[in-house]
Structure formats: C-alpha cells, structure tokens
Backbone of each chain as nested JSON, in Angstrom:
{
  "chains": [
    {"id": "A", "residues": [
      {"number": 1, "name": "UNK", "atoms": {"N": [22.025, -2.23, 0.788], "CA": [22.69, -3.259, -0.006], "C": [22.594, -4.62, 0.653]}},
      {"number": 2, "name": "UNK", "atoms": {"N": [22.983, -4.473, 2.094], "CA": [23.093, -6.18, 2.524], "C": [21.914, -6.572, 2.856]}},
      {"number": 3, "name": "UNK", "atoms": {"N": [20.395, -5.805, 2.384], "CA": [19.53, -6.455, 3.112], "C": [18.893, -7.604, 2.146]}},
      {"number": 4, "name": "UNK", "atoms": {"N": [19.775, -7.156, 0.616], "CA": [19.262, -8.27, -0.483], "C": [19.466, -9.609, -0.136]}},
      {"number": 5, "name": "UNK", "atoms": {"N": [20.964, -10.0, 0.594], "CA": [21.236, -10.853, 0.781], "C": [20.974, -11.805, 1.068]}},
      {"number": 6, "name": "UNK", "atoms": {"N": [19.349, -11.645, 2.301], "CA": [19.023, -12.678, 3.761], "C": [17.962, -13.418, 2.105]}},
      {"number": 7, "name": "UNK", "atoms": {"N": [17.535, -11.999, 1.286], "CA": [16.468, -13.068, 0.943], "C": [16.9, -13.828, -1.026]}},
      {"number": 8, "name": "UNK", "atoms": {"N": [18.445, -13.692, -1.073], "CA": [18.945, -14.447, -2.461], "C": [19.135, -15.862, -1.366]}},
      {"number": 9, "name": "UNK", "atoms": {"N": [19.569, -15.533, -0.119], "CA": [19.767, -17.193, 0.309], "C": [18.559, -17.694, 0.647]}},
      {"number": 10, "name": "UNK", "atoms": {"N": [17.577, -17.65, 0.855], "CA": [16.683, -17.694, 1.357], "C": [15.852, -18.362, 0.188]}},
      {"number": 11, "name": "UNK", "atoms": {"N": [15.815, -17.86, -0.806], "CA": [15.053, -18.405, -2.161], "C": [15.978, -19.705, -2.82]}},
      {"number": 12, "name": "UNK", "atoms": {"N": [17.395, -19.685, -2.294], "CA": [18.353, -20.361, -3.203], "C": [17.858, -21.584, -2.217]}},
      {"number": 13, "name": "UNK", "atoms": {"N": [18.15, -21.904, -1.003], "CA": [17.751, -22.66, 0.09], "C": [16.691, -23.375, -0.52]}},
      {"number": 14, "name": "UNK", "atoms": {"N": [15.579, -22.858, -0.321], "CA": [14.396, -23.11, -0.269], "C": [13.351, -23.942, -1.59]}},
      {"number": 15, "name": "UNK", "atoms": {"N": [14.474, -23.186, -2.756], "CA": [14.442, -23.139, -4.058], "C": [12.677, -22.555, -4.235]}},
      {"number": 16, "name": "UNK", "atoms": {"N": [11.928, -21.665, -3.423], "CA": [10.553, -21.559, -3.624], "C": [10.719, -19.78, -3.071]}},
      {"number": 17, "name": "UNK", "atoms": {"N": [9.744, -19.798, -4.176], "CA": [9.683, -17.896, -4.288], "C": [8.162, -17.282, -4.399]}},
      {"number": 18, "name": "UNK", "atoms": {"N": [7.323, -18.113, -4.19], "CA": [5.66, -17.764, -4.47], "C": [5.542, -16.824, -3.955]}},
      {"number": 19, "name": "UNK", "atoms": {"N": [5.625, -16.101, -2.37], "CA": [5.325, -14.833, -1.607], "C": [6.027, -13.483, -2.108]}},
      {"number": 20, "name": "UNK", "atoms": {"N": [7.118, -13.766, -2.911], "CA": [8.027, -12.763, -3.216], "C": [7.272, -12.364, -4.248]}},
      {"number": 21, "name": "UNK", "atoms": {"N": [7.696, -10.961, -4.258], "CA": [6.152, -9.842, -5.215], "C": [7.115, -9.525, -6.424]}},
      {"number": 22, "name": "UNK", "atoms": {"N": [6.6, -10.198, -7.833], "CA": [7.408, -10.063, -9.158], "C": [7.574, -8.788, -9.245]}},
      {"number": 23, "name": "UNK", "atoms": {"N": [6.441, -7.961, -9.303], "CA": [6.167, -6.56, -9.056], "C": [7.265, -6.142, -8.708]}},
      {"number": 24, "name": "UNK", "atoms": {"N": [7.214, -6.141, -7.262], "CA": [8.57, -5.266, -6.373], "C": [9.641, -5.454, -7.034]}},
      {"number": 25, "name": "UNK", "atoms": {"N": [10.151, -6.49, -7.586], "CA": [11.367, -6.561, -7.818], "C": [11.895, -6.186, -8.865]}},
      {"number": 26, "name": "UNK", "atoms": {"N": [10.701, -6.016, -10.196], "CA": [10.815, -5.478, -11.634], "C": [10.829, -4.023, -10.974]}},
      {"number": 27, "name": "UNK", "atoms": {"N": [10.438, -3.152, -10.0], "CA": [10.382, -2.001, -9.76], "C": [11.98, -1.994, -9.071]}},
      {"number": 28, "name": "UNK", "atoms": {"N": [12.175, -2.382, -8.329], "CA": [13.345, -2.165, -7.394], "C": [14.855, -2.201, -8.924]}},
      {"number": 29, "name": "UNK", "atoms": {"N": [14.626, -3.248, -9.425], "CA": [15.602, -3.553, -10.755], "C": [15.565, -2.115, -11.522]}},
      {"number": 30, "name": "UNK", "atoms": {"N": [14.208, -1.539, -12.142], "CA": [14.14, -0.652, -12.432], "C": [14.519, 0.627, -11.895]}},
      {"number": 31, "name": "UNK", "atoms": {"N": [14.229, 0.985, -10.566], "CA": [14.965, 1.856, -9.788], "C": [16.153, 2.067, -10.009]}},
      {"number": 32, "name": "UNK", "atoms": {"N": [16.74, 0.99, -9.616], "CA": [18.456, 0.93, -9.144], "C": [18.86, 1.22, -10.627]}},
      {"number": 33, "name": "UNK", "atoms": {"N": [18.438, 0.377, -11.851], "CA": [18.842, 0.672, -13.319], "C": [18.83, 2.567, -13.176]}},
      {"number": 34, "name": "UNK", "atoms": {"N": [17.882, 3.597, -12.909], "CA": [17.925, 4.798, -13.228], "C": [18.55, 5.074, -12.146]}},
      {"number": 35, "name": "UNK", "atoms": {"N": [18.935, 5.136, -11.046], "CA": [20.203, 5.865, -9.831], "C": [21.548, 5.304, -10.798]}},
      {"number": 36, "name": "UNK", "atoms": {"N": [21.489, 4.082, -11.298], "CA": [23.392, 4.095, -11.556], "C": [23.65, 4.827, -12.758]}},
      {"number": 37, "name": "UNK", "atoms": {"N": [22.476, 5.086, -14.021], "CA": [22.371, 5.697, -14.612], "C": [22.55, 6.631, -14.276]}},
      {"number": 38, "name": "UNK", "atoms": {"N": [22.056, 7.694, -13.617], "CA": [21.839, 8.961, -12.972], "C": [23.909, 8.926, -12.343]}},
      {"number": 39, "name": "UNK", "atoms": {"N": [23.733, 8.139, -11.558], "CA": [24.961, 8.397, -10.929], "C": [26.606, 8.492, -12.214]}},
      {"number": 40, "name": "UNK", "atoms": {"N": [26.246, 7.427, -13.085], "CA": [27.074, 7.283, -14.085], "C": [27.198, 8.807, -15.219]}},
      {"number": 41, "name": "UNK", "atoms": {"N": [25.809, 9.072, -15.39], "CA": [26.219, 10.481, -16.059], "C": [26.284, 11.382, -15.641]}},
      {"number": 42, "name": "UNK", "atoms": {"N": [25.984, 11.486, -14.067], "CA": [26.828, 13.179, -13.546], "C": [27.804, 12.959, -12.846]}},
      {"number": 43, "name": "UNK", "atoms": {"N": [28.837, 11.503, -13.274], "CA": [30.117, 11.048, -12.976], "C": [30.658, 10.997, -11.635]}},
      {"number": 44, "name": "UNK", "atoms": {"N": [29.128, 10.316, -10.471], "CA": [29.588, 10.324, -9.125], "C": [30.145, 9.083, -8.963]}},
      {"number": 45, "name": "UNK", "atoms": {"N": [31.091, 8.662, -8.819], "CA": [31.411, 7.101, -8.576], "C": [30.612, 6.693, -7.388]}},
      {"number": 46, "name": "UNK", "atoms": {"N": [30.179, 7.363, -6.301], "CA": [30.106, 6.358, -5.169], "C": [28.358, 6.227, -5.247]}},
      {"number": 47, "name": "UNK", "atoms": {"N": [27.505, 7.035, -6.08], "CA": [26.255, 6.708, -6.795], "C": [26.074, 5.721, -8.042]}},
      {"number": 48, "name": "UNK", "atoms": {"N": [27.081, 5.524, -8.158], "CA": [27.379, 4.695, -9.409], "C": [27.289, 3.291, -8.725]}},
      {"number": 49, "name": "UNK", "atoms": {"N": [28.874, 3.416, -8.082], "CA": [29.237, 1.821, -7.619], "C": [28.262, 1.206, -6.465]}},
      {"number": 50, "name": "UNK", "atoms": {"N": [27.15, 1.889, -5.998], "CA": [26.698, 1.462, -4.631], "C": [25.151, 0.928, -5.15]}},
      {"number": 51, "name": "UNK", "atoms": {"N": [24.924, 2.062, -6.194], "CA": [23.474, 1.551, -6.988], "C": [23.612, 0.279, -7.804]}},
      {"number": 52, "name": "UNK", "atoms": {"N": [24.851, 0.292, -8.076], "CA": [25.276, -1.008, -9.019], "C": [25.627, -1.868, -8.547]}},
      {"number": 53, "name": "UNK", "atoms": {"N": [25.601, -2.359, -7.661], "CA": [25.432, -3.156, -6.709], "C": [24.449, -3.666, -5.968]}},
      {"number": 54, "name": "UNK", "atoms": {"N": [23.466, -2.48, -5.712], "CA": [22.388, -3.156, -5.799], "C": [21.294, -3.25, -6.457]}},
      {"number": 55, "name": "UNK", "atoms": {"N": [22.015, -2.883, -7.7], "CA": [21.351, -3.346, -9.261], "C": [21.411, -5.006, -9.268]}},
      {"number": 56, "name": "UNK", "atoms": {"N": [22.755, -5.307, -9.327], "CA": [22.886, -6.176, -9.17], "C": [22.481, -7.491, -8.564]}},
      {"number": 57, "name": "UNK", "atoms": {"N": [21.934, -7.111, -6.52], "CA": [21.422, -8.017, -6.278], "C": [20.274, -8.363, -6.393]}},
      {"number": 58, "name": "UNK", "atoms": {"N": [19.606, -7.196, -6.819], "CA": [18.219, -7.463, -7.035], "C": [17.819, -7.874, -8.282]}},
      {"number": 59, "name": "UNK", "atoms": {"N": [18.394, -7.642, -9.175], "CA": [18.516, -8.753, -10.493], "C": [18.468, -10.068, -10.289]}},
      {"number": 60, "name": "UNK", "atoms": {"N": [19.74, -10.339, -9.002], "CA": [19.774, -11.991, -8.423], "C": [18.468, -12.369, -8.093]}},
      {"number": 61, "name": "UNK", "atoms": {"N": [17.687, -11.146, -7.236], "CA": [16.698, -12.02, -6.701], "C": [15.659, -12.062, -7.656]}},
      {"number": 62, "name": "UNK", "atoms": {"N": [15.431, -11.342, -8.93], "CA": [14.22, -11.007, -9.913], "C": [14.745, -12.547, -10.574]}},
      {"number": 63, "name": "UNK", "atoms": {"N": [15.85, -12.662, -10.937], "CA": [16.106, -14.109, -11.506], "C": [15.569, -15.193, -11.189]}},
      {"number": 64, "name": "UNK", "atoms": {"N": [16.229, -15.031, -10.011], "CA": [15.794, -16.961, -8.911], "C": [14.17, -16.802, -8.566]}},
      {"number": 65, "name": "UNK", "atoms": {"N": [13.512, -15.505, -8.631], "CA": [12.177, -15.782, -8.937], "C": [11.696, -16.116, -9.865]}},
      {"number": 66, "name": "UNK", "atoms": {"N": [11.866, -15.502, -10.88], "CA": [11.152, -16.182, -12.246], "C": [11.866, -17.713, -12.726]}},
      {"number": 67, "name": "UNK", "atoms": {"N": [13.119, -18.237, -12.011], "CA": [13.651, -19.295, -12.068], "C": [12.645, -20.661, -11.194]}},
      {"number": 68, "name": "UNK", "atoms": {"N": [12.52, -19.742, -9.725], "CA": [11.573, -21.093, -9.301], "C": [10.091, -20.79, -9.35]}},
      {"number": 69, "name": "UNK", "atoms": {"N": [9.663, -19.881, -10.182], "CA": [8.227, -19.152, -10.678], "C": [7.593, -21.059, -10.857]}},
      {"number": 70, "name": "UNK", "atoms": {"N": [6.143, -20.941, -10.181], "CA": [5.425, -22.448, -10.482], "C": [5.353, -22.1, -12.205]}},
      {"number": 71, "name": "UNK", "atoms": {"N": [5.317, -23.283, -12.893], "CA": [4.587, -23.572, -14.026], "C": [3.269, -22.977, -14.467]}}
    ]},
    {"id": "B", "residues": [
      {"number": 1, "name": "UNK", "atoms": {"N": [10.68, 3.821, -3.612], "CA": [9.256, 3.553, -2.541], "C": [8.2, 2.894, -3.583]}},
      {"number": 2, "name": "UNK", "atoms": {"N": [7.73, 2.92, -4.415], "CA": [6.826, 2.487, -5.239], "C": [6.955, 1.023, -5.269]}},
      {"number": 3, "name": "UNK", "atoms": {"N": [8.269, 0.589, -5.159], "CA": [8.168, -0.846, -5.361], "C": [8.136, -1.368, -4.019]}},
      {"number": 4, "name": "UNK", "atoms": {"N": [7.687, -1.076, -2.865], "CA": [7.618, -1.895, -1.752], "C": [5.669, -1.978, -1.542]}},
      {"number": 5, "name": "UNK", "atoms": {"N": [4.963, -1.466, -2.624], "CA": [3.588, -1.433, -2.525], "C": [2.897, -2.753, -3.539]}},
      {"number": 6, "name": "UNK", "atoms": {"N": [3.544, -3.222, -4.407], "CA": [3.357, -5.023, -4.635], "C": [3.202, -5.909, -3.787]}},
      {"number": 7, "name": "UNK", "atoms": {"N": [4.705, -5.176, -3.086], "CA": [4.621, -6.984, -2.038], "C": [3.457, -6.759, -0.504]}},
      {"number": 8, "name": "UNK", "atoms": {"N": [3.591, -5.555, -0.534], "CA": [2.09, -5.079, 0.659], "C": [0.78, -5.928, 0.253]}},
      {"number": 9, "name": "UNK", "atoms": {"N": [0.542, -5.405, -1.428], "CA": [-0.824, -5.786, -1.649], "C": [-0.623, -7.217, -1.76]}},
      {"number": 10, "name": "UNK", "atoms": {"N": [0.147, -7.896, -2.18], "CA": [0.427, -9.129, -2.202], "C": [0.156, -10.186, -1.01]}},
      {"number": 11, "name": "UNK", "atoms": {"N": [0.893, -9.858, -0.289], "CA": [0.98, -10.368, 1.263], "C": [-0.2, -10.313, 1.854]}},
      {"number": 12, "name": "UNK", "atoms": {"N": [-0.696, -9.099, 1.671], "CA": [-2.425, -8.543, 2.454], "C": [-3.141, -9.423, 1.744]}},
      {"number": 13, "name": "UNK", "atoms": {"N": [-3.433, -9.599, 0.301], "CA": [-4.163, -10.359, -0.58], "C": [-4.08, -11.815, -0.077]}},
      {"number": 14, "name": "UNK", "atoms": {"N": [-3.009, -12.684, 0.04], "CA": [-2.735, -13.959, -0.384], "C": [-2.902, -13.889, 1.654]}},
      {"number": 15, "name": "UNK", "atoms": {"N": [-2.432, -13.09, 2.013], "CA": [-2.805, -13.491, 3.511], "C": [-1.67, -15.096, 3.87]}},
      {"number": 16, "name": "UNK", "atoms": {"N": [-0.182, -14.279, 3.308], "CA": [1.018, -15.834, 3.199], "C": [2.291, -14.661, 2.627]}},
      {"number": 17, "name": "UNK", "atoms": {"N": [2.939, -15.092, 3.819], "CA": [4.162, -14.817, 3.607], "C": [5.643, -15.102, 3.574]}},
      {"number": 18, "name": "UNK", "atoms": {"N": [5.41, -16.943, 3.158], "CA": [6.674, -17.523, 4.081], "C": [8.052, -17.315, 3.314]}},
      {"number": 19, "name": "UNK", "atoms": {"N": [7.91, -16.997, 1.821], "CA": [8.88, -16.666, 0.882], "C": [9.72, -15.441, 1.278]}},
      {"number": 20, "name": "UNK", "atoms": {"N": [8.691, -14.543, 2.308], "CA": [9.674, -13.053, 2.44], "C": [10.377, -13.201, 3.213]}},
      {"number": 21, "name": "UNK", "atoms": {"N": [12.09, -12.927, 3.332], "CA": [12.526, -12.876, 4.375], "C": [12.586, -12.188, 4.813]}},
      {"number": 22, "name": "UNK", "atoms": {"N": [12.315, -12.792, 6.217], "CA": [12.112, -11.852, 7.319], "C": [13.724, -10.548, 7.758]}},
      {"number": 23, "name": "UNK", "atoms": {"N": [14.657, -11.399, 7.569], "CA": [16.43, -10.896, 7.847], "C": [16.214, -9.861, 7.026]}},
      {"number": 24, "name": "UNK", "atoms": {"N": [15.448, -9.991, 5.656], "CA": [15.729, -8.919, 4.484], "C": [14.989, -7.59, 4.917]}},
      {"number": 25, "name": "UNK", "atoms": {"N": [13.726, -7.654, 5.726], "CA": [12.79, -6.601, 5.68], "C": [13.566, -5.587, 7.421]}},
      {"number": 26, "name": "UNK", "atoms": {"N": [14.039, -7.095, 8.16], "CA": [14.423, -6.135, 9.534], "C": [15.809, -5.346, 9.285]}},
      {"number": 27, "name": "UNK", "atoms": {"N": [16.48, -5.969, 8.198], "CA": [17.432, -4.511, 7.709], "C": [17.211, -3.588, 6.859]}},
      {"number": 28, "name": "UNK", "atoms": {"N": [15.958, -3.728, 6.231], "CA": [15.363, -2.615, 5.096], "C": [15.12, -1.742, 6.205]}},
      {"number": 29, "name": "UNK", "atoms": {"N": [14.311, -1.914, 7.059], "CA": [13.613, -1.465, 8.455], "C": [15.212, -0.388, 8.831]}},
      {"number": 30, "name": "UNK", "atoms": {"N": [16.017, -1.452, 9.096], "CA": [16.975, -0.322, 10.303], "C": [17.687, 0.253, 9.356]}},
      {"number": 31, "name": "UNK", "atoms": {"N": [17.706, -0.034, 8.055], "CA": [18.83, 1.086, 7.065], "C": [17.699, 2.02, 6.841]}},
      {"number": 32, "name": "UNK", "atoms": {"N": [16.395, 2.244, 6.757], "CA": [16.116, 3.372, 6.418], "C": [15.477, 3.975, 7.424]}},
      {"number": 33, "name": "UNK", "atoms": {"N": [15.541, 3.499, 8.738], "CA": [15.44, 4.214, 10.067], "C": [16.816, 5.422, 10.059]}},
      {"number": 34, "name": "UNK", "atoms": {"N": [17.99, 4.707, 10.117], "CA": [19.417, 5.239, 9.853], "C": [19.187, 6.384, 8.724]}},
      {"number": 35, "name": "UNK", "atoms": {"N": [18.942, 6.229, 7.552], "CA": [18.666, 6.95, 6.209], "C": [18.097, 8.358, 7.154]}},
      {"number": 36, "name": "UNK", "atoms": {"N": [16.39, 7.964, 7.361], "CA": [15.265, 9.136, 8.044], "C": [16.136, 9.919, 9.013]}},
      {"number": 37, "name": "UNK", "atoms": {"N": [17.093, 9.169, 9.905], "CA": [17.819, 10.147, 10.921], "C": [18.728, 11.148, 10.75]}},
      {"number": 38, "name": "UNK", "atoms": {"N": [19.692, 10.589, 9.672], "CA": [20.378, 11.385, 8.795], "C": [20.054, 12.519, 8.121]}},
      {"number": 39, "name": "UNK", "atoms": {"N": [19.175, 12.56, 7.637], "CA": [18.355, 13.542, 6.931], "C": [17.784, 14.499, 7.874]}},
      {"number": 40, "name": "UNK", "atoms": {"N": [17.091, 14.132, 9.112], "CA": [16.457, 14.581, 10.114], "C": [17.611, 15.175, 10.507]}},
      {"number": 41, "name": "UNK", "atoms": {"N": [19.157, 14.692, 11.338], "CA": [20.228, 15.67, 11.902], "C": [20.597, 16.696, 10.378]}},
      {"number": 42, "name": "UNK", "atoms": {"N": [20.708, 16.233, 9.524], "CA": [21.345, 17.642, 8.639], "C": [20.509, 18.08, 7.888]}},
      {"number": 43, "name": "UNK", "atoms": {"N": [19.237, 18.377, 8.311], "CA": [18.217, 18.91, 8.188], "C": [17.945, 19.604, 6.519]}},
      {"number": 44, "name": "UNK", "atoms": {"N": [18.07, 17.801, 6.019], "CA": [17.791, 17.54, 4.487], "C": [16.378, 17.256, 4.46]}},
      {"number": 45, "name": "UNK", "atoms": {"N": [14.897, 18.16, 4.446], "CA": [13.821, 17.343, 3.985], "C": [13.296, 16.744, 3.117]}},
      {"number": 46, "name": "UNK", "atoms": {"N": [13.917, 16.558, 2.249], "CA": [13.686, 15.379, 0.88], "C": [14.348, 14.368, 1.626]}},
      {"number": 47, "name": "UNK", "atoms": {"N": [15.526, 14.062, 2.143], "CA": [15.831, 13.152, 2.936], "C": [15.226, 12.048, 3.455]}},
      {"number": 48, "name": "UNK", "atoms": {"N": [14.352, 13.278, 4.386], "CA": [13.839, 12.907, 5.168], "C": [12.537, 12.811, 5.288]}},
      {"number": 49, "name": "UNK", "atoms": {"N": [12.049, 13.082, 4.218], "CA": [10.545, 12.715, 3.397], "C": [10.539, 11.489, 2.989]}},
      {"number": 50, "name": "UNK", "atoms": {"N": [11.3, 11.319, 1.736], "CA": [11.923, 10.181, 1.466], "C": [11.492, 8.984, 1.498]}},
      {"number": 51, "name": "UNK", "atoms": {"N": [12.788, 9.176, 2.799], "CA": [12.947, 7.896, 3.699], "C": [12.259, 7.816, 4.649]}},
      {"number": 52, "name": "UNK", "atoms": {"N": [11.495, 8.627, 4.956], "CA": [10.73, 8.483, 5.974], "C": [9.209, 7.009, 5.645]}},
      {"number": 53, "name": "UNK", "atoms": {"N": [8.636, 7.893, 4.278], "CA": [8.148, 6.992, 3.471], "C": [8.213, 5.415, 3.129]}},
      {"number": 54, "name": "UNK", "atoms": {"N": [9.698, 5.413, 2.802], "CA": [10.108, 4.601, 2.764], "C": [10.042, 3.004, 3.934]}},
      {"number": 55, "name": "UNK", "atoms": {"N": [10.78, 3.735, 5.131], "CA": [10.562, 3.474, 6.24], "C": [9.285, 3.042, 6.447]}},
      {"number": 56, "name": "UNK", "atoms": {"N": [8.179, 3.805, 6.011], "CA": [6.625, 2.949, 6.841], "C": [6.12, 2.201, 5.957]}},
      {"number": 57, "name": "UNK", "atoms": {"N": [6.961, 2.025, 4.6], "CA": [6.402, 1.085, 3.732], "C": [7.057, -0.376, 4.029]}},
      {"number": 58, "name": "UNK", "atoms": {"N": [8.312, -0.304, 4.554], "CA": [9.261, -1.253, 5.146], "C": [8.372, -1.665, 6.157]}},
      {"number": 59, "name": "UNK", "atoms": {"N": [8.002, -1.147, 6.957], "CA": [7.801, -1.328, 8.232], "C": [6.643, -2.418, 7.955]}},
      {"number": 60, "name": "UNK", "atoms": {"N": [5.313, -2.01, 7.049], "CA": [4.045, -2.423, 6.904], "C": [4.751, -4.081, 6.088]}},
      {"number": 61, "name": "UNK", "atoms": {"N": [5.52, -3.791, 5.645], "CA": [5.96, -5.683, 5.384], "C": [6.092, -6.232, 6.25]}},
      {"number": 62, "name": "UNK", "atoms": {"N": [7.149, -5.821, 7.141], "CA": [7.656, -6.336, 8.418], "C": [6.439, -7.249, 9.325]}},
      {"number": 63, "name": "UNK", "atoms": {"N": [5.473, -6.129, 9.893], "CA": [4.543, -6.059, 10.646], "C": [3.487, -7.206, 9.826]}},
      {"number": 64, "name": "UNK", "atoms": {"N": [3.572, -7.56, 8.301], "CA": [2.523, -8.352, 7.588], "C": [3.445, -9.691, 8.197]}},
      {"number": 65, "name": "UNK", "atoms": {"N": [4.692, -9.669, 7.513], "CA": [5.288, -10.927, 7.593], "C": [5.221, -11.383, 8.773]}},
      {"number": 66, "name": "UNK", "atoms": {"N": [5.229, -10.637, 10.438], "CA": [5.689, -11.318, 11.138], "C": [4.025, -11.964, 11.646]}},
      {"number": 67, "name": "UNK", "atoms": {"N": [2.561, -11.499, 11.021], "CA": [1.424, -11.31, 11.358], "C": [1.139, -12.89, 10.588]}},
      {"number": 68, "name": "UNK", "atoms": {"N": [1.594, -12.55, 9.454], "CA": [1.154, -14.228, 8.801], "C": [2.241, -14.886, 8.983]}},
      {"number": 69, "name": "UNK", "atoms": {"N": [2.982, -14.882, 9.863], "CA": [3.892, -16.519, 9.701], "C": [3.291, -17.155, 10.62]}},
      {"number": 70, "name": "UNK", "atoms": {"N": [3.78, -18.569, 10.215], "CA": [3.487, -19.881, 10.561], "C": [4.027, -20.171, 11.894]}},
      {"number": 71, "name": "UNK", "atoms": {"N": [2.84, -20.312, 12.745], "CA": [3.062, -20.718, 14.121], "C": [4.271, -21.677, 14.49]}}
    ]}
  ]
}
C-alpha cells in the first residue's frame, strides 16, 4: 500500500509522468479492481478494505498520468 | 505480476527513467521480500511462488531505474 505513495508525490511535484508505464497502471487498477471484488464477495473485510485501498491509490496515480500525459 | 512487465519493457526501451520513483520501487522491493518470507516460514508455495515472482520483477525496475538515472 505505502509504496504508491513516494510515486503520487512524485508526479504531483514534478507535474511530469512520461517514464511511468500507462500499461502498468491500467493493469495494477485492474488487479486491485478483481482482489476487492474477490474479497467483497466471499465477505473478507480485511481483502476488501486493504485491496481498496490500493485500488484506490493506484487510480491516483493512473489519473495524474493521463492528467500530465504530453499532448 | 503482469503489470510490473510494461514498465520493464518501457524503461529498457526508452533507456529513461526519471518519472519512476525510486522510494516507490525500494518498498515494492522490501514488501514483497517480507511477502516471499512469509510464505517461505509457513510453508505456503503459492505464496511463495507468487511473490517470489513478483519480487524479481520489482527488483528488475529497481536495478533499471537506478542504471538509467541521471548522474
């Protein structure tokens, strides 16, 4: 979970995301989307709340890429 | 694991990595060192297949990023 962190500040800073792989992150988004899924329907909370979370940050970072994506 | 093989070919390709952070990959690195060990003491081998995987796909960013940064 906290390793999303170094690189949402890091892009926010910088406001530049060219090296960061769109790829990875539509996969990683996708991942985490099927674990909280997974976790949500065989009603584990702590697969739930931990994937969803870092559903979450990696959404942040799929965002602020396609946000400072060049023209 | 599938999504840490974008930003490999990426990085290897473009031969530039200043967007990745580095903070992000050296805790991907030690959480799924931690993950592989876990698995390894309670002698889970999907675990520890896994993450093991995981782990050398982490690692091969690491080892790119710290190969192409900027003197």
């Amino acid at each position: 979970m906290s390793s999303f962190t170094p690189q949402i500040v890091k892009i926010w800073r910088e406001r530049h995301a060219d090296d960061v792989s769109l790829r990875m992150f539509l996969l990683t988004v996708t991942g985490f989307s099927l674990w909280t899924a997974y976790g949500w329907l065989s009603h584990s909370w702590p697969v739930t709340a931990s994937n969803a979370v870092c559903l979450a940050l990696a959404t942040v970072i799929l965002v602020l890429k396609l946000k400072f994506r060049r023209a």
